[in-house]
Residue frames as a rotation matrix with the C-alpha (Angstrom) as fourth column:
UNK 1
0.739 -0.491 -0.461 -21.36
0.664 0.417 0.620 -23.42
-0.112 -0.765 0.635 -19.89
UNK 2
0.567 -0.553 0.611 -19.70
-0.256 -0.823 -0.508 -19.70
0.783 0.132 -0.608 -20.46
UNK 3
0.529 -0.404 0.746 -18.77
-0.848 -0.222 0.481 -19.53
-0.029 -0.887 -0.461 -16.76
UNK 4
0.781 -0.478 0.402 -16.77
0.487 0.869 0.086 -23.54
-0.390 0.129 0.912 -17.16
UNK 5
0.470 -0.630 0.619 -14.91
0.744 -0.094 -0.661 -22.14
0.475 0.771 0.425 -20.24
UNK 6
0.534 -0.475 0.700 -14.13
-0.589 -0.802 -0.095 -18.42
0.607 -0.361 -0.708 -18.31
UNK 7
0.694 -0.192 0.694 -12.95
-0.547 0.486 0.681 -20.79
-0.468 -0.852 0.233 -15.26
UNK 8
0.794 -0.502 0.342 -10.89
0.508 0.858 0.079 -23.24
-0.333 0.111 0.936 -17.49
UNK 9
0.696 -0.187 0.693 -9.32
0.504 -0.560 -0.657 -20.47
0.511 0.807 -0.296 -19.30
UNK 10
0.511 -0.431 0.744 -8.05
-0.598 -0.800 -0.052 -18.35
0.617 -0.418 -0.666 -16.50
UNK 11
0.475 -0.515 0.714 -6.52
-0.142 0.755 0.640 -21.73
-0.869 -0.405 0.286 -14.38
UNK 12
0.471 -0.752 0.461 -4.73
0.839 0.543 0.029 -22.89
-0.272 0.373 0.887 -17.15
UNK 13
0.473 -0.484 0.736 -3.38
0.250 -0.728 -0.639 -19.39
0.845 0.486 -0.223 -18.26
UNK 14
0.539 -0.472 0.698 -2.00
-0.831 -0.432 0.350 -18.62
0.136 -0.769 -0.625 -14.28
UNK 15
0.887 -0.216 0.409 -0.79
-0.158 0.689 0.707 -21.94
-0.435 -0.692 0.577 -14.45
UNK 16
0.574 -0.502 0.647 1.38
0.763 0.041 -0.645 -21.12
0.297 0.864 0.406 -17.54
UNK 17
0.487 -0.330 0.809 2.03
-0.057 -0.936 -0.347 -17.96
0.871 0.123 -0.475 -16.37
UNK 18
0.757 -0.364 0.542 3.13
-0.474 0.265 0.840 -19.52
-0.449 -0.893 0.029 -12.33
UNK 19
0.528 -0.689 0.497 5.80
0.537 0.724 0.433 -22.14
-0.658 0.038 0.752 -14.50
UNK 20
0.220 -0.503 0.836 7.00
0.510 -0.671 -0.538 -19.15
0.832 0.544 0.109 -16.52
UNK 21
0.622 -0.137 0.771 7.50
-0.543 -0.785 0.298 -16.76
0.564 -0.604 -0.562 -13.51
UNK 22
0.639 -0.533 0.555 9.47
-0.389 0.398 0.831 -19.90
-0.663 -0.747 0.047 -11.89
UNK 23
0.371 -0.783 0.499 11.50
0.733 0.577 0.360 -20.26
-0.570 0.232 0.788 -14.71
UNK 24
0.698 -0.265 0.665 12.22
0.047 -0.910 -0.412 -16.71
0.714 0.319 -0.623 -15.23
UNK 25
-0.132 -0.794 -0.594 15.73
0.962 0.043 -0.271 -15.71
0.241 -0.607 0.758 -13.96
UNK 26
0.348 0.142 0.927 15.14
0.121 -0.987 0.106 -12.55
0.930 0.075 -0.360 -12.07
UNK 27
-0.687 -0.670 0.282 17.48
0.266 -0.593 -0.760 -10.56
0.676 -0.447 0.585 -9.71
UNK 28
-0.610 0.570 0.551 14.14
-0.651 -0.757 0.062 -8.87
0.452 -0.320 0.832 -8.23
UNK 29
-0.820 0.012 -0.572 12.84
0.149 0.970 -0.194 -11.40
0.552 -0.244 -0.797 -5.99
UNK 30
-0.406 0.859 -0.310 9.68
0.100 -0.296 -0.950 -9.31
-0.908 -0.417 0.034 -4.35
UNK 31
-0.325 0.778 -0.537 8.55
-0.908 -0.417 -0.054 -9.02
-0.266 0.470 0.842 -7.76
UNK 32
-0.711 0.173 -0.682 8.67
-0.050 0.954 0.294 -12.84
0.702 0.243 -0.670 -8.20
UNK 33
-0.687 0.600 -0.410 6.81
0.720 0.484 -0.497 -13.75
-0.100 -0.637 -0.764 -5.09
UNK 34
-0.444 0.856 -0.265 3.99
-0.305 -0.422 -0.854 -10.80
-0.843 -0.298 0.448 -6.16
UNK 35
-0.331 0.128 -0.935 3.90
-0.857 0.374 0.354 -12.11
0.395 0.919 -0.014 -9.72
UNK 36
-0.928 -0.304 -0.216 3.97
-0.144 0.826 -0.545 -15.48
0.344 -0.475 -0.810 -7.82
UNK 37
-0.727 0.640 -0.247 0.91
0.281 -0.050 -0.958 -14.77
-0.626 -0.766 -0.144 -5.37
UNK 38
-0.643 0.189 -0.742 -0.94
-0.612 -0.709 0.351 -13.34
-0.460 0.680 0.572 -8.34
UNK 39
-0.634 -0.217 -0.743 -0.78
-0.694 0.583 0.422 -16.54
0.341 0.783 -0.519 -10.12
UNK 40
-0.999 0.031 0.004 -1.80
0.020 0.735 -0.678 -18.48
-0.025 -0.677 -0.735 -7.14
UNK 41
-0.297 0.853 -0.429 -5.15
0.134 -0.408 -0.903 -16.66
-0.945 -0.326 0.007 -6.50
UNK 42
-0.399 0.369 -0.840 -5.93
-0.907 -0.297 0.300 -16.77
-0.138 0.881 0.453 -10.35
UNK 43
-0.825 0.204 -0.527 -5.74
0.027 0.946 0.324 -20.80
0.564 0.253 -0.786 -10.38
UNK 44
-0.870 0.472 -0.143 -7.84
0.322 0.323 -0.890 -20.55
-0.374 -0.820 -0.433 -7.25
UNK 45
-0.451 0.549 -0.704 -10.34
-0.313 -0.836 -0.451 -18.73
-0.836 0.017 0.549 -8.55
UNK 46
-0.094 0.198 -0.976 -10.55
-0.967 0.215 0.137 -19.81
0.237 0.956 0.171 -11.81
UNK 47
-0.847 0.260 -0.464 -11.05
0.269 0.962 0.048 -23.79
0.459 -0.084 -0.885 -10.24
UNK 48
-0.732 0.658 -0.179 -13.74
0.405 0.208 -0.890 -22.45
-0.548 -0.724 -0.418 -8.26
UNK 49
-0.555 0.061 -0.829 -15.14
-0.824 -0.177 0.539 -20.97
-0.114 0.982 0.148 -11.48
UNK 50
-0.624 0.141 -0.768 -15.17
-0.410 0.779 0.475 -24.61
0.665 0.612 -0.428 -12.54
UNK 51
-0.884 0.215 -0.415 -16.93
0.437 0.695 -0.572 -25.99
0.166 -0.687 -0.708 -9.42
UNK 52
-0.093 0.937 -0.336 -19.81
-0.204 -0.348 -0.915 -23.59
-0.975 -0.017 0.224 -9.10
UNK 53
0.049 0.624 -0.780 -20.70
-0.983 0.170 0.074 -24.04
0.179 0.763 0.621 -13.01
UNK 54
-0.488 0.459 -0.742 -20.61
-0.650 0.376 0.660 -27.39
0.583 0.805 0.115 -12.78
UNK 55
-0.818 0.439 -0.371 -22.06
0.556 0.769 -0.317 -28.53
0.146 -0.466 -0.873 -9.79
UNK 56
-0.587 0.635 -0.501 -24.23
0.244 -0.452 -0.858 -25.38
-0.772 -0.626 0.110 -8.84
UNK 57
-0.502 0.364 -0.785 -25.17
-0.772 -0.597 0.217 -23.84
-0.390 0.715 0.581 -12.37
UNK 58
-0.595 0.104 -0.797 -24.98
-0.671 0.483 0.563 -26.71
0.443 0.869 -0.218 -14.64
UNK 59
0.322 0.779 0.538 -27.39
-0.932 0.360 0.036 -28.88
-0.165 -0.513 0.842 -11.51
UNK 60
0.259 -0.283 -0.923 -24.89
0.115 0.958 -0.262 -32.21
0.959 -0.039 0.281 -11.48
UNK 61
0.850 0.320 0.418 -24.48
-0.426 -0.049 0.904 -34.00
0.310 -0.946 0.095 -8.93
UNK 62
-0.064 -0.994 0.087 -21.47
-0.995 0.070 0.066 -35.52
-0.072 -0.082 -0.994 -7.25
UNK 63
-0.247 -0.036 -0.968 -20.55
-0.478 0.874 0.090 -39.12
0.843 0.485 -0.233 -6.62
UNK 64
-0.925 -0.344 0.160 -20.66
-0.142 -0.077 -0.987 -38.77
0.352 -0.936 0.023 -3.21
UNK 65
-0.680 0.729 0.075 -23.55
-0.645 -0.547 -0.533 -37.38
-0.348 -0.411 0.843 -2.67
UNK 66
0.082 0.528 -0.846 -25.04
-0.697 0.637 0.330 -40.15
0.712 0.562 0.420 -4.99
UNK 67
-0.567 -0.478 -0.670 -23.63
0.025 0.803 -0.595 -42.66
0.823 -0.354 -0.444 -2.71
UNK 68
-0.940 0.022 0.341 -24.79
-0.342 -0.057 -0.938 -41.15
-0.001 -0.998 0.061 0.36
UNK 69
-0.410 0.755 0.512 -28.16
-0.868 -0.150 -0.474 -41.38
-0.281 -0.638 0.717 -0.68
């Protein structure tokens, strides 16, 4: 489960790094919101990371999908 751990890793590190960049005082307010947008598209990424190993790689299933059938 490499690809889980690469995925869990990079979401929680942009999410540290998004609540540090909003509690940084900075004057330079385009570099916040590119620092900002950066951060955003790491979490994303890194959750979808987590969703393809474990539903597509790792071959679980949801609850839903249990339900439905």
């Amino acid at each position: 489960m490499l690809l889980f751990d690469v995925g869990t890793v990079l979401f929680c590190t942009s999410l540290m790094l998004l609540i540090w960049f909003l509690l940084k005082r900075q004057n330079n307010h385009q570099a916040k919101l590119v620092a900002l947008i950066i951060c955003i598209v790491m979490e994303i990424i890194g959750g979808v990371l987590m969703v393809v190993a474990h539903y597509l790689v790792a071959g679980n299933a949801s609850t839903i999908t249990n339900l439905i059938q």
